[in-house]
MARZA-322709 format. One record per atom (N, C-alpha, C): z negated, y, x. Coordinates in steps of 0.001 Angstrom, whole numbers, plus 500000, padded with zeros to 6 digits. Example, Ala and Ser with C-alpha at 12.3 -4.5 7.8 and 13.67 -1.06 7.14 Angstrom:
REM MARZA-322709
492200494310513190;492200495500512300;492200496700513200;492920497750512850;492860498940513670;492130500030512900;
This chain:
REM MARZA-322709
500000498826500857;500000500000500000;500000501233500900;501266502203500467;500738503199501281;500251504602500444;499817505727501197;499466506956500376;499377508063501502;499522509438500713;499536510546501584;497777511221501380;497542511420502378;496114512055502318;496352513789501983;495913513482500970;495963514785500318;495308516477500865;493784515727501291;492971516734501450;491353515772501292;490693516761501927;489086516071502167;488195516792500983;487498516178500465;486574516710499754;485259516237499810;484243517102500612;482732516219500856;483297515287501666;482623513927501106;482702512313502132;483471512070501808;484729512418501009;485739511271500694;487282512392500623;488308511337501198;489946511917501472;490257511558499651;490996512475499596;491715512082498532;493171511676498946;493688510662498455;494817510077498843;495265509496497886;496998510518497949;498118509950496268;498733508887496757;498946508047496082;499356506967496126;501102507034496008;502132506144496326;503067506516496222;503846506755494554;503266506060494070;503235505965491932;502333506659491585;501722508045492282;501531509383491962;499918508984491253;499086507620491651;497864507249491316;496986508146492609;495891508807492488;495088509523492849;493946508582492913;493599508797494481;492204507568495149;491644508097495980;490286508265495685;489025508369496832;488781507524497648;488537507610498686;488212506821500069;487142507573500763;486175506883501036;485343506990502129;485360508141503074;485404509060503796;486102509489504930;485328508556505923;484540508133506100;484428507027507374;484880506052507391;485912506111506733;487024504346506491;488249504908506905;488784506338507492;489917507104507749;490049507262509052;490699506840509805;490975507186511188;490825508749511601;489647509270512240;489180510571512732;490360511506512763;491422511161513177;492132511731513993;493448512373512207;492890511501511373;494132511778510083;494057513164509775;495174513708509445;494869515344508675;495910515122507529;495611516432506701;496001516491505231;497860516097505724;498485515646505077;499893514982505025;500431514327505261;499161513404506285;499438511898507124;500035510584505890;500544510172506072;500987508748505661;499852507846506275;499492506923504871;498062506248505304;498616504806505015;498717503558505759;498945502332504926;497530501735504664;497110501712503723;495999501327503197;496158499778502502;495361499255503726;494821497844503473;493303497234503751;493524496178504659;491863495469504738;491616496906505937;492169497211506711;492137498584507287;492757499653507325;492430500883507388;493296502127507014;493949502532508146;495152502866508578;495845503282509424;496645504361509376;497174505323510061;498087506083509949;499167505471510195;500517505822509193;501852505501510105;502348506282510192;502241506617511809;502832507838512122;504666508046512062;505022506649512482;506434506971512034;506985507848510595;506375507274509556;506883507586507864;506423509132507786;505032509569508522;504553510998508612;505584511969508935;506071511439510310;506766512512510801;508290512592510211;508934511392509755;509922511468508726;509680512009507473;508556512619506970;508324512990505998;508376514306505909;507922514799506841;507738516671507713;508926516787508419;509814516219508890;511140516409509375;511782516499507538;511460516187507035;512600516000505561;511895517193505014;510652517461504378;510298518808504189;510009519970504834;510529519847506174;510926521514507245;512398521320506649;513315520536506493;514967520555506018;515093521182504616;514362520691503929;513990521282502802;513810522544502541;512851523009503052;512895524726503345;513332525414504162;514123524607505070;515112525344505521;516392525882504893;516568524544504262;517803525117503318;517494525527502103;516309526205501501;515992526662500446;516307528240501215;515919528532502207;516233530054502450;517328530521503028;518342529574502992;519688529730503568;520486530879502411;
């Protein structure tokens, strides 16, 4: 399963799911290092995948790039 970490609130990340389901997690079950827009694959452990992240922020910098063209 994967999800985008939304944002922190108190002890727990909020993280949308890719079918737009909304989930609390722990923040001590989140790899320290995650910030708000990371791609999370959430299983028996939480991981970042950084590959799908940065394809994700390469596609929305394109995005607004060509919105102000």
């Amino acid at each position: 399963m994967f999800g985008i970490l939304d944002r922190f609130e108190g002890s727990f990340a909020i993280v949308e799911l890719y079918d737009s389901q909304i989930i609390n997690i722990e923040v001590s079950k989140i790899p320290k290092e995650a910030r708000e827009g990371d791609v999370l694959s959430i299983g028996e452990h939480i991981t970042i995948d950084h590959e799908e992240t940065k394809k994700r922020k390469n596609a929305i910098e394109k995005l607004s790039k060509d919105m102000w063209k």
